[in-house]
C-alpha positions in Angstrom: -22.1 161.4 17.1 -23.2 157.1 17.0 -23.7 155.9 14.2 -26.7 154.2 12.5 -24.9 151.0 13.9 -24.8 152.3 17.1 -28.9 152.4 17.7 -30.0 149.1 18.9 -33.3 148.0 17.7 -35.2 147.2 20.9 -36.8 143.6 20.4 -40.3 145.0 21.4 -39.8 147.5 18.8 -39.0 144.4 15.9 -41.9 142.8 14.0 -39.5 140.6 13.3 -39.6 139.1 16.9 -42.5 140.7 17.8 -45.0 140.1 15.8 -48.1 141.4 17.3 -46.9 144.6 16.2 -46.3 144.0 12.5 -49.0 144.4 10.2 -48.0 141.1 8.0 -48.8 139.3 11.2 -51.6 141.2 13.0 -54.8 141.8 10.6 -56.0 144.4 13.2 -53.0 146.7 12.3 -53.1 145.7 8.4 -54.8 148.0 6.0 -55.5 145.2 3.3 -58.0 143.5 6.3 -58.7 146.1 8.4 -60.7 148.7 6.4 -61.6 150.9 9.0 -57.4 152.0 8.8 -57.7 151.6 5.3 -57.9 155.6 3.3 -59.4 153.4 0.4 -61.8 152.7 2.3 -62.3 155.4 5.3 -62.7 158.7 3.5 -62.3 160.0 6.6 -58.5 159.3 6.3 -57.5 160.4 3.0 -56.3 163.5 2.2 -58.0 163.3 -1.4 -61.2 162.8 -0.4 -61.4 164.6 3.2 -60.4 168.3 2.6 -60.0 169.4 5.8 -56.8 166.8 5.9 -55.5 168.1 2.7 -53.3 170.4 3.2 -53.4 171.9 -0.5 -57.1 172.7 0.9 -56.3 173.8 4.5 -53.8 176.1 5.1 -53.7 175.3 8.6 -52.0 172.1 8.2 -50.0 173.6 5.3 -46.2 174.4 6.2 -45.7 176.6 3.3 -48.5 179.3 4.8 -48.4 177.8 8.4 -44.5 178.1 9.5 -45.1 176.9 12.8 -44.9 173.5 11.1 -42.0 174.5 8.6 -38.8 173.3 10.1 -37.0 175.9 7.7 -38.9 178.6 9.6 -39.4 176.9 13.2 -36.0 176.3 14.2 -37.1 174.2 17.3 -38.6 171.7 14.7 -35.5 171.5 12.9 -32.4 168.7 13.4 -30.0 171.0 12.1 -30.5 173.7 14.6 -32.0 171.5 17.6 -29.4 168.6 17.4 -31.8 166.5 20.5 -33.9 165.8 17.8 -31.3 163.9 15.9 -31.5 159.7 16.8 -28.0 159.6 15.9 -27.1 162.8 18.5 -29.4 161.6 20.9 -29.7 158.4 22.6 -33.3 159.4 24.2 -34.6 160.1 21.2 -38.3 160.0 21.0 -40.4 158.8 17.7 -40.8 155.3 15.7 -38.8 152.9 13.4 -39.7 152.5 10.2 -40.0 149.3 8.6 -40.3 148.2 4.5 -42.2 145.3 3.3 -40.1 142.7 4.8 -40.0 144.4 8.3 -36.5 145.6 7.7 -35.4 148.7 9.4 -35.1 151.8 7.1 -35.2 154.5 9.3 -36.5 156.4 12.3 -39.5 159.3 12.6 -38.1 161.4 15.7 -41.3 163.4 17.3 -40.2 167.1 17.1 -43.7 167.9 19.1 -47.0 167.6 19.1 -48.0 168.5 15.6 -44.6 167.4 13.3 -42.4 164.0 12.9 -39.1 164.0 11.5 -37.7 161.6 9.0 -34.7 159.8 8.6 -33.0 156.9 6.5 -31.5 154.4 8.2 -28.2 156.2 8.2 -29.5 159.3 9.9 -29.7 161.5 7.0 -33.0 163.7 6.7 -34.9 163.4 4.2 -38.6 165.0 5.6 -41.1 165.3 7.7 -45.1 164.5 8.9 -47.4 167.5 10.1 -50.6 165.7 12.0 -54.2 166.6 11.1 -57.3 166.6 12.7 -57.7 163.0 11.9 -54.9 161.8 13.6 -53.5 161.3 9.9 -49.8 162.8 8.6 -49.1 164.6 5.8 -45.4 163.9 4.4 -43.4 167.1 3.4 -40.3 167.1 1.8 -37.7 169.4 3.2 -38.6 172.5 0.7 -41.9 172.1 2.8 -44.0 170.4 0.1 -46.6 168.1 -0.2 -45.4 164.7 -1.5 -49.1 163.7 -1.4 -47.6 160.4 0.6 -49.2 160.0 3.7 -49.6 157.9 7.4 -52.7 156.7 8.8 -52.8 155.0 12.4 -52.8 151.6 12.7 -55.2 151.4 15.4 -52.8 149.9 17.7 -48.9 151.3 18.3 -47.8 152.6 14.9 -48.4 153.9 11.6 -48.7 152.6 7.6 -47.5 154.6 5.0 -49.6 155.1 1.7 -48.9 156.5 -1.6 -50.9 159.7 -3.0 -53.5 157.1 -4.5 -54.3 156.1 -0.8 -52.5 152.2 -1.6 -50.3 151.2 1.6 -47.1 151.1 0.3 -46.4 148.1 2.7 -44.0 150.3 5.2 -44.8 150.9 8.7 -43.5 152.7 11.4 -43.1 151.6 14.9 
């Protein structure tokens, strides 16, 4: 198995050399300018405001009644059982890098399929997952399959920013 070392952040992938796709450099992709990505200001976006995206309100979108989502039910969802879905197993992983404030790297999302993202610290370890809504929004589940009222809203552009159960960005991003 590589190692977190091993993955090599590809420079298209780095808002630190490419800065069109960080949202410190690019107010199109930055919730604090762009308010139509912004949950504070798009109701349309925030899970506490739009039920139909909450998934304490719809039970579709709700891994603890809809186990299709669950990766403790869904096996094929799960890194533990479907090792492809590991980045640090598989060197065609599919998914995002995920950035903190300062556009370091602190982990990767790994698309299990259309409806669930994995994700994992910089090391590989897992430590949860997204399940999409009809908003093109994701709801972040721990790995007991609940809600941690986090969330990710498009950027509009080539990733995601994460926000906190009060709908503030928390300043990460994913790429």
């Amino acid at each position: 198995m590589a190692t977190a070392q091993d993955l090599e952040l590809p420079k298209e992938r780095d808002p630190l050399v490419n800065q069109t796709i960080s949202p410190y450099a690019n107010p199109r992709i930055n919730p604090g300018k762009n308010f139509r990505i912004n949950p504070k200001h798009n109701w349309n976006i925030n899970p506490a405001m739009n039920e139909g995206i909450n998934p304490e309100k719809n039970k579709v979108i709700n891994p603890k009644f809809n186990k299709d989502f669950s990766p403790l039910y869904n096996h094929s969802i799960n890194p533990m059982y479907t090792f492809s879905l590991h980045p640090l197993s598989n060197n065609n992983w599919l998914g995002y890098y995920m950035f903190d404030k300062d556009s370091k790297l602190t982990g990767y999302m790994v698309i299990a399929n259309q409806f669930v993202i994995l994700d994992f610290d910089d090391k590989g370890v897992w430590r949860g997952y997204l399940v999409k809504t009809s908003s093109n929004t994701f709801n972040y589940f721990n790995l007991q399959d609940e809600w941690t009222r986090t969330f990710y809203c498009e950027d509009s552009m080539v990733g995601f920013n994460h926000f906190d159960s009060a709908g503030e960005w928390t300043g990460n991003f994913a790429k």
